[in-house]
N, C-alpha and C positions, 0 to 999 in steps of 0.2 A: 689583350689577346684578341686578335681576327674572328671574326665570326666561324668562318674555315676550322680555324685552329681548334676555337669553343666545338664545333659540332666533333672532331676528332676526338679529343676528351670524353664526349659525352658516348659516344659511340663506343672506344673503347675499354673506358673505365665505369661507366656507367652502368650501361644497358646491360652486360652479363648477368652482374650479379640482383639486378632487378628482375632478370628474367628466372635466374634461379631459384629469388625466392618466392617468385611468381609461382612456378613448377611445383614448387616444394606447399605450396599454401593449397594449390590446386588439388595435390595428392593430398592434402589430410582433409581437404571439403569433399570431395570427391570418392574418394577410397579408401580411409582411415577410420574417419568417422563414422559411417554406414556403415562399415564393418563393425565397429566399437559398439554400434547400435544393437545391429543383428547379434551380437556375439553376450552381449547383456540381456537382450529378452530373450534370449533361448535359454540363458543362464537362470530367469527366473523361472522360465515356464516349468524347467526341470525341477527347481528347487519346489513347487507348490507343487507340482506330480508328484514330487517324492513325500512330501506332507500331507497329501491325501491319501497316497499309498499305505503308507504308515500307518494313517486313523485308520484305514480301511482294516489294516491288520488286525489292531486292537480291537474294532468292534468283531471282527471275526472271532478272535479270542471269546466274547459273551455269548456269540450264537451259538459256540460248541458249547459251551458251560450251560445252554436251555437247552441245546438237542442233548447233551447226557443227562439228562434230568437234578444237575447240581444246581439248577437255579430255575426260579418259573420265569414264564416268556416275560412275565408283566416287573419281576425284578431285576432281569437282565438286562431288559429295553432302560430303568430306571437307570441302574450301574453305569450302561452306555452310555447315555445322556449325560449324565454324571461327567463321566471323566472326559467327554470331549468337550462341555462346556470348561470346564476346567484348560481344555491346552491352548497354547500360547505360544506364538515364536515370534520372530523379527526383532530388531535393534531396539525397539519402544516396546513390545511386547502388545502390539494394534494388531497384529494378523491373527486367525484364530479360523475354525471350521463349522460349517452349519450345515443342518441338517435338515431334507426337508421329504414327504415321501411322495408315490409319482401322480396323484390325485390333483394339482400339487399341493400339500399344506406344509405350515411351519411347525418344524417338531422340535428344533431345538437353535437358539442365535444366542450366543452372548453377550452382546453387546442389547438388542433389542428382546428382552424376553416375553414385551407383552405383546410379542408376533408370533409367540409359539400357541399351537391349535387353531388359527388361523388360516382361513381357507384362502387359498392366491391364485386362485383360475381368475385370471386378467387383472391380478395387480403390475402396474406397469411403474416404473423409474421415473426419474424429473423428464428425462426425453422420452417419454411413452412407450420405452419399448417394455414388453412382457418379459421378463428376464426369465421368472418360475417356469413358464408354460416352454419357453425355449429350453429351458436346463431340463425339465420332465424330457419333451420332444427326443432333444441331442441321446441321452442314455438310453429312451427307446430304442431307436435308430443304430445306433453306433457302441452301446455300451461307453462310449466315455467322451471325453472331447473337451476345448475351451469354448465359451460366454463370453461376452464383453459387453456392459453397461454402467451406469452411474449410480455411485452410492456412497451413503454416508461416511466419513472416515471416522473409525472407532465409535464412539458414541456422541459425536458431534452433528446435529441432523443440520446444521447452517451451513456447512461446508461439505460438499459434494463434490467429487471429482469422477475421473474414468476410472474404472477398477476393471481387470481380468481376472475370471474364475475358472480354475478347472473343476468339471466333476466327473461321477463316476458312481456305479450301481451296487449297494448291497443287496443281491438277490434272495438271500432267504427272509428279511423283513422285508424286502421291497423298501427299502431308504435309496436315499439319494443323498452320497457326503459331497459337499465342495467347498472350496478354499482360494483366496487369491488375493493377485497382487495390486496394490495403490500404481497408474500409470505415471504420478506426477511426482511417485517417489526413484520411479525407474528414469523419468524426464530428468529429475534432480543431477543422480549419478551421471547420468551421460553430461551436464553441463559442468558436472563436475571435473570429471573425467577431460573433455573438450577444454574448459578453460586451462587447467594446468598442461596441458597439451599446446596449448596456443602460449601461454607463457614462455611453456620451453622453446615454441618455435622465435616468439617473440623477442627472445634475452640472442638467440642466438643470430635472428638478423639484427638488431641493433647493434653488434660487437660488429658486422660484416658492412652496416652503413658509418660506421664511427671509423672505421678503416679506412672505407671511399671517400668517406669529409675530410676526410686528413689530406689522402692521394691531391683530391680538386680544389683545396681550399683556398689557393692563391686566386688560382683560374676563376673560382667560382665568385669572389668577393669583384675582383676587377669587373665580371662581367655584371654582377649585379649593381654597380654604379652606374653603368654605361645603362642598364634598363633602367633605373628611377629616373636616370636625366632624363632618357629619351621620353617615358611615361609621364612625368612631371610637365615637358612642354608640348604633348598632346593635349594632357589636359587644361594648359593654359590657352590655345589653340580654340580649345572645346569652349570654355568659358567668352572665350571673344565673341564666338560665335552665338554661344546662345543670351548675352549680353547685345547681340547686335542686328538675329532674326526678325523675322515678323514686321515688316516697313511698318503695317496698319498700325502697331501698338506701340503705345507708350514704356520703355524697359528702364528701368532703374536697378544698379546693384548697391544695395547699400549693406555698408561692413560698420559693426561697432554705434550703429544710429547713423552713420556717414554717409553718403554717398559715394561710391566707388568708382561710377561710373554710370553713362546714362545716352542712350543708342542716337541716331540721327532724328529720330521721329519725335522723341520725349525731347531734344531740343529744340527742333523745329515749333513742336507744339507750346511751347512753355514761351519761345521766342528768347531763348537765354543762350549763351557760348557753355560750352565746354568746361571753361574756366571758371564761369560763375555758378556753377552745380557742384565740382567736385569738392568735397572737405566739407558741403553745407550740410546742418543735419536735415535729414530728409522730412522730418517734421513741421519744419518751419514753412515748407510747402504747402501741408494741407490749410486748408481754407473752412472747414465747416468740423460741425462735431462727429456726424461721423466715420470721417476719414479719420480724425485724432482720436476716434472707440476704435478702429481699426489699428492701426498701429500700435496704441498701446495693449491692444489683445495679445497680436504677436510680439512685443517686447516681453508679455507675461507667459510667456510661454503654448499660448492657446494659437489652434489652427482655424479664426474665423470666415464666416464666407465672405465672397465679395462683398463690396459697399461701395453705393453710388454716392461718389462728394466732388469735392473741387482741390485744383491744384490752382497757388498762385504763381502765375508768370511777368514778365514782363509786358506781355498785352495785356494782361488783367485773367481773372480766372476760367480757366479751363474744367467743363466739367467732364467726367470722366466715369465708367465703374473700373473700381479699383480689384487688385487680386494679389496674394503673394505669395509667395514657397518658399521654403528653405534652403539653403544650399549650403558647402563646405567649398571656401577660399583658402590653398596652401592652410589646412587646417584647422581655419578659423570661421565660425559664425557667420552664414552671413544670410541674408533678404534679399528676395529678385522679386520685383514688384513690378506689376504687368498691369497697363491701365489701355485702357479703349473708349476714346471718345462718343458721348451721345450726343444725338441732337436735339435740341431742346428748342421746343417753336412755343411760342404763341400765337395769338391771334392775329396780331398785327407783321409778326414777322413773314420772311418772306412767301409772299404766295405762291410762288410758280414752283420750289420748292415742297411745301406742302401737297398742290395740287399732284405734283411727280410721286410724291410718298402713297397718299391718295389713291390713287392709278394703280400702284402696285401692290397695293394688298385688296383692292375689291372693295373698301368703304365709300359710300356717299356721306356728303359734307351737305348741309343746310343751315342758313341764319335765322332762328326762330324770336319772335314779339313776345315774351311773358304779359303782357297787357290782355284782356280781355279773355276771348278764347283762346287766342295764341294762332298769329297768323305766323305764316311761312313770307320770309322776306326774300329768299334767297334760296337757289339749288344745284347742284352740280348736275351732271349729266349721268351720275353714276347713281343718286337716289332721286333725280327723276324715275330714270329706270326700272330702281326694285318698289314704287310708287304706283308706278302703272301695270306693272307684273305682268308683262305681254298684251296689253290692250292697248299699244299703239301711243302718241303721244298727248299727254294730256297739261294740265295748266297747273304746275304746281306753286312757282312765285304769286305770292294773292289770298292764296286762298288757305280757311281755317284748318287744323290740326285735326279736328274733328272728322275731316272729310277722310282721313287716310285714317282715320285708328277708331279702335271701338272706343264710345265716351268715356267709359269709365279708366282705359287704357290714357288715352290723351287728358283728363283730369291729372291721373297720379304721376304724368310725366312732368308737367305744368306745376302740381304740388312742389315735384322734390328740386325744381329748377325755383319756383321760387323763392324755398325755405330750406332745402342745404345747399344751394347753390350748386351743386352738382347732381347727375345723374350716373351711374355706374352700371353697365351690363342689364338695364332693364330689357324686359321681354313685352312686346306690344302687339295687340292682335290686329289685325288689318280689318276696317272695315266692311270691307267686299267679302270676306271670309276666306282670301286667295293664301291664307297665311298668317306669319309673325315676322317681325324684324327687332333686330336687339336695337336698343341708342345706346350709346353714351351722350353724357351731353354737360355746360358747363355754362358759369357765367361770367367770361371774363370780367368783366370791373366790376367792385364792390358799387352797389346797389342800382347796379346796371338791369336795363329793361329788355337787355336781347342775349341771344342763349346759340352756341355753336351746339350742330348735334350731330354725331357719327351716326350712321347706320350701316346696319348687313342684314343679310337675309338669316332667319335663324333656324329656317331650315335645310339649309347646305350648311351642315355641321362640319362636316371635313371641309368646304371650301371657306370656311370662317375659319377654322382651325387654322388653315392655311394664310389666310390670310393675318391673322394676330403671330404669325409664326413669323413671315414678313415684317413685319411692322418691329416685333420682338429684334429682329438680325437687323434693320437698320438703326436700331437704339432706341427705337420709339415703341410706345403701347397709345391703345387708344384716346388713357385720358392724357398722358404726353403730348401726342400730338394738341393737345386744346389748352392745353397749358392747365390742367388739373393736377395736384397734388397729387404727390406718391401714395400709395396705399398705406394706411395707419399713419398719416401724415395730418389728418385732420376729421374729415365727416367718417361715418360709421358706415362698413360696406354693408352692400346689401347681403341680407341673410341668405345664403346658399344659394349664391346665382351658380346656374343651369352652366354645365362644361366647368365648373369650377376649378375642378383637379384637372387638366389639362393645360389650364394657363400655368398652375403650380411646375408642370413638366415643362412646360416651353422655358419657365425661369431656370431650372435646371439642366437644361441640353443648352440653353445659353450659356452660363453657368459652368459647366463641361465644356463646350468651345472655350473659355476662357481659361483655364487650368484648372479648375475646381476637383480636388480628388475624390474619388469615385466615392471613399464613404462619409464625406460631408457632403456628397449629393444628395446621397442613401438617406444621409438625416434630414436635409431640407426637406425631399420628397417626404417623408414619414413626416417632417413637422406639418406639412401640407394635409394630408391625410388627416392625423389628429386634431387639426383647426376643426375639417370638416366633421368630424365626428361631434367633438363639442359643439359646434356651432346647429348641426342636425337634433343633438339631444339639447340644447335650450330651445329651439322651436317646438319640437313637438312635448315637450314639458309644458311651454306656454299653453298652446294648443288644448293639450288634454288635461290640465293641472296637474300640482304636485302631484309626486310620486306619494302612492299611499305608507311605504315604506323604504329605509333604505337601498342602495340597489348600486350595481357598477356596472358598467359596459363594458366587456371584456376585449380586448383584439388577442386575436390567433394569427398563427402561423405566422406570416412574415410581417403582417401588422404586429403582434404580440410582440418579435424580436426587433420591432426598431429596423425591420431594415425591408423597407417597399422598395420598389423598383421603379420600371417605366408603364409598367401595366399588372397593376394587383389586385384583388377584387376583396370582395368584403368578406373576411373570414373573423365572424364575430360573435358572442352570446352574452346573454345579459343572468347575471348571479343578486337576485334581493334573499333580504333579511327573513328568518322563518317568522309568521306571523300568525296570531290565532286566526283572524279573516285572512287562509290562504287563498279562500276561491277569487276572492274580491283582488287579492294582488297579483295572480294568475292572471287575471282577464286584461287588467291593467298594463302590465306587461307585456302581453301577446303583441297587444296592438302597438303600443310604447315601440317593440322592433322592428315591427310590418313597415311604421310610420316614418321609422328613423331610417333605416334598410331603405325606402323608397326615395327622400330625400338625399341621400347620400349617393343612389344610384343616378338620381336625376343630376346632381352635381358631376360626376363623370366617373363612378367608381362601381360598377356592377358587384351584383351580390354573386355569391361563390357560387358555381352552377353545381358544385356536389352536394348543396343544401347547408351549409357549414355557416347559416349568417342568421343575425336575433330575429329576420325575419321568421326561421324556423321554430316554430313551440316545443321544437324536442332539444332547445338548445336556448332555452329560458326557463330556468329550475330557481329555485330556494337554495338557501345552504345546505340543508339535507340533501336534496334530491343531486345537486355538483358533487357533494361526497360519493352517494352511493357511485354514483354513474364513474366517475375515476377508480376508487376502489373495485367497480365491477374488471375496469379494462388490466386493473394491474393485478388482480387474483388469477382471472380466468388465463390472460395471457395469449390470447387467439388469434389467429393471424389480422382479425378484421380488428380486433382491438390493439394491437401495435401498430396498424395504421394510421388510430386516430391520436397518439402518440406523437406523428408528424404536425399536427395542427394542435391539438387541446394540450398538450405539456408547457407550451410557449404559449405562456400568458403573462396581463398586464393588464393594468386600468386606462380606458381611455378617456371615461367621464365619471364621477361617483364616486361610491366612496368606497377608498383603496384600502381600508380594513377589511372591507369584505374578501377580495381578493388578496390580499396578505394571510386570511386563515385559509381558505381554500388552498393558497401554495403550501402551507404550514402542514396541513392534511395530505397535500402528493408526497410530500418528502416522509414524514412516517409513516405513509403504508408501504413508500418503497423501502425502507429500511426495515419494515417487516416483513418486504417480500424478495428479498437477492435474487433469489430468480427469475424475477420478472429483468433487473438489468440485463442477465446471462443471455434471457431472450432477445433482448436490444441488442445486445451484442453482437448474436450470433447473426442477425438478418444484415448487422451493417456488416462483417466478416465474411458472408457469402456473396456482398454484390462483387459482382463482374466489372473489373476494374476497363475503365476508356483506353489502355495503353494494352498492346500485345505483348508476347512475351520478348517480341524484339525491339520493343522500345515504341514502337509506333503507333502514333493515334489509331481507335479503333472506335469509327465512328458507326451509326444507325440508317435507316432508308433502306430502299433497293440498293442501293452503290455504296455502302456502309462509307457515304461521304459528308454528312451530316453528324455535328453534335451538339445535344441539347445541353449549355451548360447549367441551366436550373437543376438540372439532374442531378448532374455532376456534384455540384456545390451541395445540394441536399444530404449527402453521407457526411460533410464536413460538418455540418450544420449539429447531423445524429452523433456523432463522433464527441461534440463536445456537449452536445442536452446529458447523453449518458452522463460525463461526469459530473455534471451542473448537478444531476437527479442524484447521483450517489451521493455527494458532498451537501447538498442543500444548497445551493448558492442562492442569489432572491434578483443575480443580473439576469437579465433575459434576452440580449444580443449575442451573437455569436461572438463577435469583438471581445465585448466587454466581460463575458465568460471566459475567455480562453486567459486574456489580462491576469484575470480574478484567481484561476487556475496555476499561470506561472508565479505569479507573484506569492501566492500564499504556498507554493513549492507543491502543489496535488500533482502536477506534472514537471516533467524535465524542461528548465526553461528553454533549450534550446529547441526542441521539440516546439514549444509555444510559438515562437519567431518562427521558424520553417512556418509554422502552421497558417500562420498569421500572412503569410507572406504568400502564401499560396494561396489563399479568402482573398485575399485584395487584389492579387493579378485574376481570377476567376471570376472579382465581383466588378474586375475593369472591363474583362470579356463580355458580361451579360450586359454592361451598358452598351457596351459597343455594337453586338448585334441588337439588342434592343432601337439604340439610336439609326440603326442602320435598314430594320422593319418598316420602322418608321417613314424613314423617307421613301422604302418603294411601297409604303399603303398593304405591308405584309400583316398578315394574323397573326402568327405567330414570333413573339420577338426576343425568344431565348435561344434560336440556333445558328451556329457557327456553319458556314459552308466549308468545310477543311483544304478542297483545292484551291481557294483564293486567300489562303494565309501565307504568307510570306516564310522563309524559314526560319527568319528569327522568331515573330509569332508562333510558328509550331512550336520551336524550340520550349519557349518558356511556357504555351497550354501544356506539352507533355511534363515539362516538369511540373506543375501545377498539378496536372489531374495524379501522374504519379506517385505522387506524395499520399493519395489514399493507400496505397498498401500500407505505408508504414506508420499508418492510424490502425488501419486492420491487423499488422504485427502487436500494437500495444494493448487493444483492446481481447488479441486472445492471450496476449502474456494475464491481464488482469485478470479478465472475467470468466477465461475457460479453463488457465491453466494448461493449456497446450502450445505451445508455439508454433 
């Protein structure tokens, strides 16, 4: 069938009866339903008037029987009492009438009797409203009228919902009767009502699409051949292509362990034909161990990060950092493995090369004599330079080490060059007093007497930043260029060298150029982080001795969840063991985070500026004092304490001992489970944010020019969306990831719900790097915002669908926790 032909079919067999029952669906959304709505609460409202009316009757009945003097006021009032605790209606026999008089006190509930005599001037409902003092008011006022607040159903005080009451005045006692109705048993009916309604709509276009299947079945099979062909050899097309991009990199597709295929570049660089690649298994390639831990990770199923190794070629080996992803070939399994050559210099290799690398990231290069003081043999132009620090030119070949550094500074550079043979990121004071400059340094030949040394100035922090950024994008790091060992390749790095977490970024925005996905960035970056946190708490343990008692270092917020970014700060507290010398371990502590908090800032990770880091002493407790303090936030429930909700719920051990922290979680999960209402309240705050999308679909960004959005934001309600069910269930995961997993899998949630979910964190947590990486390069402060008019419209496309997807967190979270839809 013609294309022509096909759109005529569709047009006139089609499209009608689509539109039909388009019409027909619209009118029962639209017009049916609301009506069916309306026409069921007036249904009730009548039916509870008329069952107060009625009490109303009968107690009238006792006040004649005291005004004739057949009964005293005090045995008629009793009588009354009597027989309206006694009445009962509805389907379950839960509805019933209460009485209360206009002061306002409780005279009579059947369901709660130890609320009668009870005086209720400002007792107020789970949502605070004064229900009594309003039901007094309205009868003043009006002689009669509805109420609507929240309350217990029947005699079950755990479960609360919305209820509507009508009341109304008995004037010769001065009572007040009312009565009402459950709103989630009227919510019930109407979805009752609506589903068999949609059934029957439902039975009856299916008869009407089983009709049109028949009418286009030929037309429609032929055409859908013609689109698999056509779609089938797009996507082979596609695969050509991205088997054949990227000149700079190395591409290999390999299917089954095989090699599929392998771009110009991976031949060129390996020096091998076409012929002698394809059918080889791609393992017989690697050259070192681990490139061969890399491929057998992803043969196990695991998605690990890159790894720098060697590939063998025909010229001999190629080394490379390697990377890989997944892909689907005509249905089958397969591996795209994406490698990028490094350069790998030593000392003797070529210099004019070096000296170009040199130049372009702002290091001076010197040969320094381990012999005696340690003379300077040798200088470039670049650490004469940062030597003389603006006084002009001075003599630096010749002369001792001593001269440019304070003694004690040039001893320990001198020490670590001649007993671990390398120098890593030291800090050296100059001195003239004009300063510090970092070295690196190294000794090429084993038991060699002369020592290559890097230098930068270390105080142009961003232009060192910049320049190891350099260094990083031509393949090389500082001790690279000197031909030093890879880090944990041999000597022990220095404890907490200064800008620490920022080289950990550089590997990760490298890392990310490479294909790295976004949330094994997430986890390198956080392993980075965690290094530093341990590596901060054995210094300052060293420092100030053992800890007097047990004790864990907590991380919060997005440290606690496993998932840092490109700029995080320290959201931290520290939980010890209760002790009879509490003051002794208090003190210990204090300083214990001051200590660690500073160290860890000096490394490159500032402390929270809301106060939220173990620097703070209101956020170093005992096990008592972490109980109270959670149990305060989830009793009271106060707006400031669901704030802190956002940070202290999301916790983890970063250093210590993770018993501690495993009762402390053990302690949030049953106070919450003794307290449901505190989730209602989670609920309800992530339920009223203001969704980023208008109600016509379009981003709806912040600023002056609402052309800005902050995706941290954004991603923050996905985050509360699933802590809620993490807190209700107990779970003991503490990533968003690994929750939502934990969630579909053990069925807590619908799993397809889960994927959507999942799928929208990961396009939101690709956006935040992406502006992040993007801050970055213009030297912005801020690195969670999107500029909306320079998104592309594919881009928009899938942020709208992303941020979209919050409503239908906010539909399930009122289906559960409010009862409302």
């Amino acid at each position: 069938m013609e294309k022509r032909q096909w759109r005529g079919v569709v047009s006139s067999f089609v499209l009608p009866p689509i539109l039909v029952l388009s019409l027909f669906a619209a009118a029962i959304s639209v017009f049916i339903l609301p009506s069916a709505e309306e026409a069921l609460m007036q249904k009730k409202k009548d039916t509870v008037r008329a069952i107060v009316t009625a009490a109303t009757s009968i107690l009238n009945r006792h006040v004649a029987e005291v005004q004739s003097g057949a009964l005293s006021l005090e045995e008629g009032q009793r009588l009354a009492l009597d027989e309206m605790r006694a009445l009962r209606y509805g389907d379950d026999g839960q509805e019933y009438v209460w009485l209360i008089d206009s002061r306002p006190r409780m005279l009579m509930h059947p369901f709660f009797p130890e609320m009668e005599g009870t005086e209720l001037e400002g007792y107020t409902d789970a949502r605070g409203k004064a229900l009594f003092n309003e039901a007094a008011a309205l009868v003043r006022r009006d002689g009669e009228g509805f109420i609507d607040y929240v309350w217990a159903k029947g005699s079950n005080r755990d479960e609360v919902v919305p209820k509507l009451s009508y009341v109304t005045r008995l004037e010769p006692w001065d009572w007040i009767v009312g009565s009402g109705i459950y709103l989630d048993d009227v919510r019930r009916e109407l979805s009752d009502f609506s589903r068999n309604l949609w059934a029957i709509s439902a039975a009856i276009g299916s008869l009407a699409l089983l009709l049109l299947l028949f009418v286009v079945h030929r037309g429609w099979k032929s055409e859908l051949g013609r689109y698999l062909a056509e779609t089938e050899l797009v996507r082979s097309r596609e695969r050509y292509r991205a088997l054949s991009h990227a000149s700079e990199e190395m591409i290999f597709l390999v299917i089954g362990g095989v090699i599929a295929g392998a771009n110009k570049k991976a031949r060129e660089s390996l020096q091998m034909e076409e012929a002698e690649l394809l059918g080889r298994s791609f393992a017989t390639l690697v050259a070192d161990p681990a490139g061969t831990a890399l491929v057998a990770a992803l043969e196990g199923g695991q998605d690990p990060p890159p790894a720098e190794t060697a590939l063998r070629g025909a010229g001999g080996e190629v080394r490379l950092l390697l990377s890989a992803q997944r892909a689907e070939v005509f249905e089958r399994p397969a591996l795209l493995y994406t490698g990028r050559e490094l350069s790998l210099m030593a000392a003797d290799q070529d210099a004019g090369l070096l000296a170009a690398a040199l130049a372009a990231s702002g290091f001076g290069l010197l040969r320094l004599s381990l012999q005696g003081a340690g003379r300077v043999l040798s200088a470039d132009e670049r650490a004469v330079a940062l030597f003389a620090a603006g006084e002009g030119d001075i003599s630096v070949a010749g002369a001792e080490l001593s001269r440019f550094f304070a003694a004690d500074d040039s001893q320990r550079l001198l020490h670590q060059l001649r007993s671990l043979r390398i120098a890593s990121g030291l800090s050296l004071a100059k001195a003239d007093g004009g300063g510090r400059l970092r070295l690196w340094g190294h000794v090429p030949e084993e038991g060699g007497e002369e020592a290559l040394v890097l230098l930068h100035d270390d105080v142009e922090v961003q232009r060192r930043l910049l320049a190891l950024q350099q260094l990083v994008d031509m393949g090389l790091a500082p001790e690279r260029l000197l031909g030093m060992p890879a880090a944990g390749g041999g000597a022990p790095p220095a404890p907490l060298e200064p800008l620490q977490f920022q080289r950990t970024v550089l590997v990760a925005c490298r890392s990310l150029a490479f294909g790295l996905r976004v949330e094994r960035a997430t986890a390198l970056v956080s392993g980075g982080v965690d290094d530093l946190f341990r590596q901060a708490v054995a210094a300052v343990s060293g420092a100030l001795g053992p800890p007097p008692c047990p004790f864990a270092l907590l991380g919060l917020g997005s440290i606690g969840r496993g998932e840092t970014t490109l700029t995080p700060d320290q959201d931290t507290a520290i939980i010890y063991r209760d002790e009879s010398d509490s003051g002794a371990c208090a003190d210990y502590f204090r300083r214990f985070g001051e200590e660690v908090t500073a160290l860890v800032a000096a490394a490159g990770i500032p402390p929270c500026d809301a106060g939220n880091s173990a620097s703070n002493p209101e956020w170093c407790q005992d096990e008592g004092g972490w109980r109270r303090r959670f149990s305060g936030w989830i009793h009271h429930g106060l707006p400031d304490d669901l704030l802190q909700v956002n940070i202290f719920f999301d916790l983890r051990t970063l250093a210590g001992d993770d018993a501690l922290t495993a009762g402390l979680r053990r302690h949030i999960v049953a106070e919450v489970a003794a307290r449901p209402v505190f989730l209602h309240a989670l609920a309800e705050s992530t339920i009223n944010f203001r969704l980023p999308v208008d109600p016509l679909g379009r981003l709806r960004g912040e600023g002056p020019d609402g052309d800005i959005l902050n995706v941290k934001k954004v991603m923050l309600h996905f985050v509360a969306f699933v802590r809620i069910y993490a807190l209700r269930h107990g779970l003991e995961e503490t990533s968003t990831i690994d929750r939502l997993q934990r969630l579909g899998a053990d069925r807590l949630l619908p799993r397809d719900l889960v994927a959507e979910t999942l799928a929208a964190w990961r396009h939101l947590l690709a956006c935040r790097f992406q502006s992040q990486l993007a801050a970055r390069d213009l030297g912005a402060a801020e690195g969670n915002i999107l500029f909306l008019p320079g998104l592309t419209s594919w881009e928009e496309n899938l942020l709208k669908t992303a941020a979209s997807h919050i409503s239908l967190l906010q539909r399930r979270l009122a289906k559960d926790f409010t009862r409302v839809s």
